[in-house]
C-alpha positions as CSV (number, residue, x, y, z in Angstrom):
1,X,81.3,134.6,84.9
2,X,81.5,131.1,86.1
3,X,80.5,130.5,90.0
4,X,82.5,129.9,92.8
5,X,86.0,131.8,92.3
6,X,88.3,131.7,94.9
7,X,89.2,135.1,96.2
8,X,92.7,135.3,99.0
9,X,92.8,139.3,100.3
10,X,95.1,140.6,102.0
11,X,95.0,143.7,104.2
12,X,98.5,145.7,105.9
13,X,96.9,149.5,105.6
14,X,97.8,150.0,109.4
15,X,99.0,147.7,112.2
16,X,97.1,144.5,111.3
17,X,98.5,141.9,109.0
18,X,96.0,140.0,108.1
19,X,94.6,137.3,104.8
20,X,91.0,136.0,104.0
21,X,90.4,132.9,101.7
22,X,86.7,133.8,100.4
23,X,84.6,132.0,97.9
24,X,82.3,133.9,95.8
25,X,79.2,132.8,93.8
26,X,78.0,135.8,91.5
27,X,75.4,134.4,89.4
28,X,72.7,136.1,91.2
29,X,72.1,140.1,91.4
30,X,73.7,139.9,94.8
31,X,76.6,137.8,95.5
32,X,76.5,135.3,97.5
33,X,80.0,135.5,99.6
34,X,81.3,132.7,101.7
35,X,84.6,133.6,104.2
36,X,86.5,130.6,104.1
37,X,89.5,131.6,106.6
38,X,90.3,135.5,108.3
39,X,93.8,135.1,109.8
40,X,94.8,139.0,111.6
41,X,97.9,139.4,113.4
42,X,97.6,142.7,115.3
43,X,100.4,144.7,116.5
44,X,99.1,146.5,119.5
45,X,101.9,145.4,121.6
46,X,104.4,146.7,119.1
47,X,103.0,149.9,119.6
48,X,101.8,150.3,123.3
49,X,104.7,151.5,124.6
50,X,104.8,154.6,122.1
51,X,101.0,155.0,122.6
52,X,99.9,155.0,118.6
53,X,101.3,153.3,115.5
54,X,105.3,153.7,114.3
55,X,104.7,153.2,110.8
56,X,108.7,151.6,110.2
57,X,107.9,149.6,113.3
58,X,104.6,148.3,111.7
59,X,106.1,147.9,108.1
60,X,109.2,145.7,110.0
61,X,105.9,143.8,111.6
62,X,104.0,143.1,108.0
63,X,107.5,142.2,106.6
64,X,107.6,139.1,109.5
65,X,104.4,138.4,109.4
66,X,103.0,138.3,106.0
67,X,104.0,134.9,104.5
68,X,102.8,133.2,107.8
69,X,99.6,134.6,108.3
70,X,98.9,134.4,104.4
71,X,99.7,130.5,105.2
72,X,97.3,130.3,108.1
73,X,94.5,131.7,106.2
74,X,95.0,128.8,103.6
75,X,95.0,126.0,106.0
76,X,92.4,126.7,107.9
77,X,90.4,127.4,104.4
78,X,90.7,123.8,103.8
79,X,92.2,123.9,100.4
80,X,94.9,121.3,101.0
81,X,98.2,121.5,101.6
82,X,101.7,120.3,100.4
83,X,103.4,118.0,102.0
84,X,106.0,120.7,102.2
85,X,105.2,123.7,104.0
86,X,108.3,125.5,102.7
87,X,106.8,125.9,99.5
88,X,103.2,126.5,100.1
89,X,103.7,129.9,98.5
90,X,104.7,128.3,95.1
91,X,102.6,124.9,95.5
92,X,99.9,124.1,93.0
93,X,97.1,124.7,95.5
94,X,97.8,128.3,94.6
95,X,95.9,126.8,91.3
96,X,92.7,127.1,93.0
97,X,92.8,130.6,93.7
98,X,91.4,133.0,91.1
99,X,92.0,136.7,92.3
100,X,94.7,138.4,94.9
101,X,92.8,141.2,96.6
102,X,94.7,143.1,98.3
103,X,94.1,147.0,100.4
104,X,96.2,149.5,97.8
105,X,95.0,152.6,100.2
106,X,94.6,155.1,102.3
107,X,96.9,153.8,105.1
108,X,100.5,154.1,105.9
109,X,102.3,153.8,103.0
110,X,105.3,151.5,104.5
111,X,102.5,149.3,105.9
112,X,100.8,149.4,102.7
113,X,103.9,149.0,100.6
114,X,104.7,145.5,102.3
115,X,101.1,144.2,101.6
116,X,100.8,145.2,98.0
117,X,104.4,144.2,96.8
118,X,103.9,140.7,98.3
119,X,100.7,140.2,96.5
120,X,102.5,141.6,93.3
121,X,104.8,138.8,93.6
122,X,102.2,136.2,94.0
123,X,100.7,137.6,91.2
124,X,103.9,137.5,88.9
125,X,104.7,133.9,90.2
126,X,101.2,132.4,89.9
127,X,100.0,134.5,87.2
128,X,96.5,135.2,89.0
129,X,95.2,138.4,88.7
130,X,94.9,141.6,91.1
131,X,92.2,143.2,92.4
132,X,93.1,146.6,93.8
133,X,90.9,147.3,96.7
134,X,90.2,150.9,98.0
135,X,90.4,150.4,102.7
136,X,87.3,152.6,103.1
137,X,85.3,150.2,100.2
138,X,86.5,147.3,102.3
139,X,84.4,148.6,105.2
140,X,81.5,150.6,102.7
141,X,80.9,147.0,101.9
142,X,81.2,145.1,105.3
143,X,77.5,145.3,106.5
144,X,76.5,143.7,103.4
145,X,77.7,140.1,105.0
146,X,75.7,137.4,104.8
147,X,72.4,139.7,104.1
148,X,69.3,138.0,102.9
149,X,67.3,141.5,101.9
150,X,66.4,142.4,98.6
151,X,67.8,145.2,96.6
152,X,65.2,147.4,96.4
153,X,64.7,147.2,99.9
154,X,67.7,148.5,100.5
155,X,68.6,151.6,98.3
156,X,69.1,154.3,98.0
157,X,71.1,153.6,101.6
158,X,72.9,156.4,104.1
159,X,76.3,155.0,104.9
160,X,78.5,156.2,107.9
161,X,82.1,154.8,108.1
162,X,83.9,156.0,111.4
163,X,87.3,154.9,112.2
164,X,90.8,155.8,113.8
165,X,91.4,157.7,110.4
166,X,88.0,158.5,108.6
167,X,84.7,159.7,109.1
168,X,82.7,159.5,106.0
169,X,79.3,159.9,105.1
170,X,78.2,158.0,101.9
171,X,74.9,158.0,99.8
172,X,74.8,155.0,98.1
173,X,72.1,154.8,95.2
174,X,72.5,151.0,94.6
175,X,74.8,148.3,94.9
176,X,77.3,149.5,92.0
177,X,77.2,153.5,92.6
178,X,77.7,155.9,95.7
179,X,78.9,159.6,96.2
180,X,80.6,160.7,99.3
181,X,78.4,163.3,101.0
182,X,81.0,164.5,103.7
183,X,84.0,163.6,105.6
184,X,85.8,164.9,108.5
185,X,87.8,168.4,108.0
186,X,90.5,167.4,110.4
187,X,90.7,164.6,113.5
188,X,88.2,161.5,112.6
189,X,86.0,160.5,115.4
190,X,88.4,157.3,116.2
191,X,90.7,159.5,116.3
192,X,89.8,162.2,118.6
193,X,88.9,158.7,121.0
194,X,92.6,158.0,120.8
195,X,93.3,161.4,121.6
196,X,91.2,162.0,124.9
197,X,92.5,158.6,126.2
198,X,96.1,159.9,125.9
199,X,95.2,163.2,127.6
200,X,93.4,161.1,130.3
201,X,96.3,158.5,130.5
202,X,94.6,155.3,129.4
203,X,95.6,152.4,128.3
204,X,96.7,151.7,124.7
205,X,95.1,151.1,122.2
206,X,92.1,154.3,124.2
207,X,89.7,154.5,121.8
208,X,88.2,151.2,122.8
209,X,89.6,152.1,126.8
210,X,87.3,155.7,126.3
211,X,84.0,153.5,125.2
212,X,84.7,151.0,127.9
213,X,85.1,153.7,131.0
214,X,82.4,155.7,129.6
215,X,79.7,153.1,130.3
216,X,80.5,154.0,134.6
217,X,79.7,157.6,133.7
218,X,77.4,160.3,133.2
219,X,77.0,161.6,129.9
220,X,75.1,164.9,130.8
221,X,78.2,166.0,133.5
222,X,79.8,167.6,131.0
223,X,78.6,169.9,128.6
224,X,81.0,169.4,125.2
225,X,80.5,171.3,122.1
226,X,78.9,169.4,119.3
227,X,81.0,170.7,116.2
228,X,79.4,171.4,113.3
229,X,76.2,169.6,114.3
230,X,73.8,172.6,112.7
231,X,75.7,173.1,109.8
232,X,73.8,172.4,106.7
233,X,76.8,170.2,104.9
234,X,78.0,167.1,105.8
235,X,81.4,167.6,106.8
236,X,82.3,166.6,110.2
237,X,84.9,168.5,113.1
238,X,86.3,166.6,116.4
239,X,89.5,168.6,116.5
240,X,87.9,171.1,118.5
241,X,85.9,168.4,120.8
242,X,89.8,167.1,121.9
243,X,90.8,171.1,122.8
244,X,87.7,171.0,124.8
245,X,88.5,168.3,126.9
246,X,92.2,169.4,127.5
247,X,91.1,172.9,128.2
248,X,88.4,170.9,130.8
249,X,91.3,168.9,132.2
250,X,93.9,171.6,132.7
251,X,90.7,173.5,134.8
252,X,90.3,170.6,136.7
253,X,91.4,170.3,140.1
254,X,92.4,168.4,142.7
255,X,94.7,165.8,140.4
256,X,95.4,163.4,139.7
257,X,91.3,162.5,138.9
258,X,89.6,160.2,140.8
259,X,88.3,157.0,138.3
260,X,84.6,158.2,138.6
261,X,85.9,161.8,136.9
262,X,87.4,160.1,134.6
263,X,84.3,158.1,133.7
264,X,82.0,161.5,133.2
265,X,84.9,163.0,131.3
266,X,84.6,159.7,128.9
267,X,81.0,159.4,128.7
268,X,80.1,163.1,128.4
269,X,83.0,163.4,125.1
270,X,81.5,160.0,123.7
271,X,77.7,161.5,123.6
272,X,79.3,164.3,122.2
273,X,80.5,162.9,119.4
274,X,77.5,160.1,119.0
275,X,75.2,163.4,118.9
276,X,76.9,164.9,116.0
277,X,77.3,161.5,114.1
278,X,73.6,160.5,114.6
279,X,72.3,164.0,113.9
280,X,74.3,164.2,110.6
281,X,73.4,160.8,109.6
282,X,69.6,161.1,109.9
283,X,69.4,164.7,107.8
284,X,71.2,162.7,105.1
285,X,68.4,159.7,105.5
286,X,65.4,162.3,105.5
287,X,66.8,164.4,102.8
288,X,67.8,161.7,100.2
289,X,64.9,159.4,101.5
290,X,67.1,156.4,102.3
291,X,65.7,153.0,102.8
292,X,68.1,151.6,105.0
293,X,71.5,153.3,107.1
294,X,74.5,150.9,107.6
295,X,77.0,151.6,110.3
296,X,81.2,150.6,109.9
297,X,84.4,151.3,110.5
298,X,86.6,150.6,113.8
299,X,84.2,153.3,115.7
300,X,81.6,151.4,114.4
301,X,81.5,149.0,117.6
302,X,81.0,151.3,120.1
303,X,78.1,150.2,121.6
304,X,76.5,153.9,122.6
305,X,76.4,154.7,118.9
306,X,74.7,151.5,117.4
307,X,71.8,151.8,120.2
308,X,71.1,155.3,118.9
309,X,71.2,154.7,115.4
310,X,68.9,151.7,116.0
311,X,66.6,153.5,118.3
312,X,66.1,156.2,115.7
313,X,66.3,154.4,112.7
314,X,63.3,152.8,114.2
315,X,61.6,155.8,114.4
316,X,62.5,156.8,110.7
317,X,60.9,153.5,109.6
318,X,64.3,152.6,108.1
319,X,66.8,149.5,108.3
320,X,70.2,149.8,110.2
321,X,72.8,147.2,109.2
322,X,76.5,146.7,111.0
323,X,78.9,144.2,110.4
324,X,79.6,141.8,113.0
325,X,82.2,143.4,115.4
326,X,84.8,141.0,114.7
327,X,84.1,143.1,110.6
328,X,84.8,146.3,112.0
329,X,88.0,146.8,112.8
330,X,90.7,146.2,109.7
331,X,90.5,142.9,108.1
332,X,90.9,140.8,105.3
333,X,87.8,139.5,105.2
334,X,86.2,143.2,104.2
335,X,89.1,143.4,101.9
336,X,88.0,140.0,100.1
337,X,84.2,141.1,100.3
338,X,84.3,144.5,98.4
339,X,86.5,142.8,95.8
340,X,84.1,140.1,95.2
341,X,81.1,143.2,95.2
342,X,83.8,145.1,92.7
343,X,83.8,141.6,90.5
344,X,79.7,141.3,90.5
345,X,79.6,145.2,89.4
346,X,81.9,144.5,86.2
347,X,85.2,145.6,87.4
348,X,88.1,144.0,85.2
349,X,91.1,142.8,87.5
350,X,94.6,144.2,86.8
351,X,97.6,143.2,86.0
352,X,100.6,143.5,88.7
353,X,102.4,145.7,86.5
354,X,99.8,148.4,86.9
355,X,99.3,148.2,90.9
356,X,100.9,150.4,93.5
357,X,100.3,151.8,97.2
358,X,98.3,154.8,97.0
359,X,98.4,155.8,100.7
360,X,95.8,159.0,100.1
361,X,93.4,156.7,98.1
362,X,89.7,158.5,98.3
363,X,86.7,157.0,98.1
């Protein structure tokens, strides 16, 4: 494979259009990766005022925004131009560009229908090829950014990927292979975040609103169940963590709560659920000897749980990798990144005949 292809991702699994011109050098046993341009359009306004995503209202969203931000991403790459913006989508820069990667699942499947069709038709019109890309890859791969360890420092490696909609725990044996070792049995951790801020009337979007509040608090006020913590799989539970709050509010009394009750409520459920994450992630690390743990996923910048991961990964003797926090949340630039890992581990792009949404895409 000749170096330096030109990779432009694109990513609608939620309520985030975004595009990432990336240019990848693989003649080496780890790529070297460079992000041109990451253009994201979020759509939290859209949404605030139903407190969590309409998925019609977000597909209506990607539909607008698309073509523009796909636009964006190319200008500010510094490939050049036409003359004529009107037909930058059909110009001869397009020449330069070597793959479409593009998020083919899990998500919402409107949301992901709008990202994948538009990328079909590039594909059709420009005849450049398609990399599929799997959402939870896309962050699986996002620590790996602008890394200078070696390999076999590295593996085998305990990944956790915590978002609005996953929790995952991942062994990965090297760069090319990894098994899923767990995953969340109902709410995802993000999720249960969104959840408690609802119940506690914070702003939209509450997961980051939870983290944020929880810093004035005390997390040994309350005393939250840790699901599933001694269980001997990996599987994970926060279903029951969001009762227990709402069966702690409705007991609560005078209302409505004073901002310092709030706070303890926040920062007691957040050490809840960094306890059971932490405590599941460091079994995996003792009992499959991992080298290194890496950290991603929207949850993944919550502050609380990076310090404990660090402090004991310290302890363990281990490395702890996390992508920059602007790499955490959904992005094209992830999306761009696991295709060029997908391209450096032999996968064969496909043609735009063969690609469709898959909203329940597994790892």
């Amino acid at each position: 494979m000749k170096k330096n292809k030109i990779i432009l991702a694109i990513e609608t699994s939620c309520d985030e259009t975004a595009a990432s011109i990336l240019e990848a050098d693989f003649n080496h046993a780890w790529p070297k990766i460079k992000t041109l341009s990451s253009i994201i359009k979020s759509q939290s306004n859209i949404h605030k005022s139903f407190g969590g995503v309409v998925p019609e209202a977000a597909a209506r969203a990607h539909v607008k925004y698309i073509r523009p931000i796909i636009e964006q991403a190319i200008k500010k790459s510094n490939i050049p131009l036409s003359d004529d913006r009107r037909q930058v989508v059909y110009d001869k820069i397009f020449n330069k560009i070597d793959y479409i990667a593009v998020t083919v699942g899990p998500g919402l499947q409107p949301s992901l229908i709008v990202g994948v069709e538009f990328a079909k038709a590039l594909s059709f019109a420009l005849k450049k090829p398609i990399i599929p890309v799997n959402h939870l890859a896309g962050h699986l791969y996002s620590p790996f950014k602008d890394k200078g360890l070696k390999i076999k420092d590295m593996f085998p490696m305990i990944s956790l990927i915590v978002s609005g909609g996953h929790t995952i725990l991942v062994l990965m044996k090297n760069i090319r292979e990894y098994k899923v070792l767990g995953q969340t049995v109902d709410d995802a951790a993000g999720e249960a975040f969104d959840k408690v801020a609802k119940l506690l009337n914070l702003p939209y979007p509450g997961g980051p609103e939870v983290s944020k509040l929880a810093d004035d608090g005390n997390p040994m006020a309350i005393n939250f169940p840790r699901p599933m913590i001694h269980h001997k799989n990996y599987n994970f539970s926060f279903s029951g963590l969001k009762t227990a709050v709402l069966y702690h509010l409705r007991d609560l009394s005078p209302k409505p709560l004073a901002l310092n009750a709030k706070a303890d409520i926040c920062s007691s459920f957040q050490q809840a659920v960094v306890d059971v994450l932490v405590a599941k992630t460091l079994r995996a690390a003792k009992e499959f000897k991992a080298k290194s743990i890496s950290l991603s996923g929207g949850v993944a910048a919550n502050q609380a749980l990076r310090k404990e991961l660090i402090v004991n990964c310290k302890s363990l003797n281990v490395k702890f990798m996390a992508p920059p926090i602007n790499l955490c949340t959904d992005n094209a630039e992830m999306i761009g990144l696991a295709a060029g890992f997908m391209l450096n581990n032999g996968f064969k792009p496909k043609s735009y005949k063969t690609v469709k949404a898959t909203p329940n895409l597994q790892l």
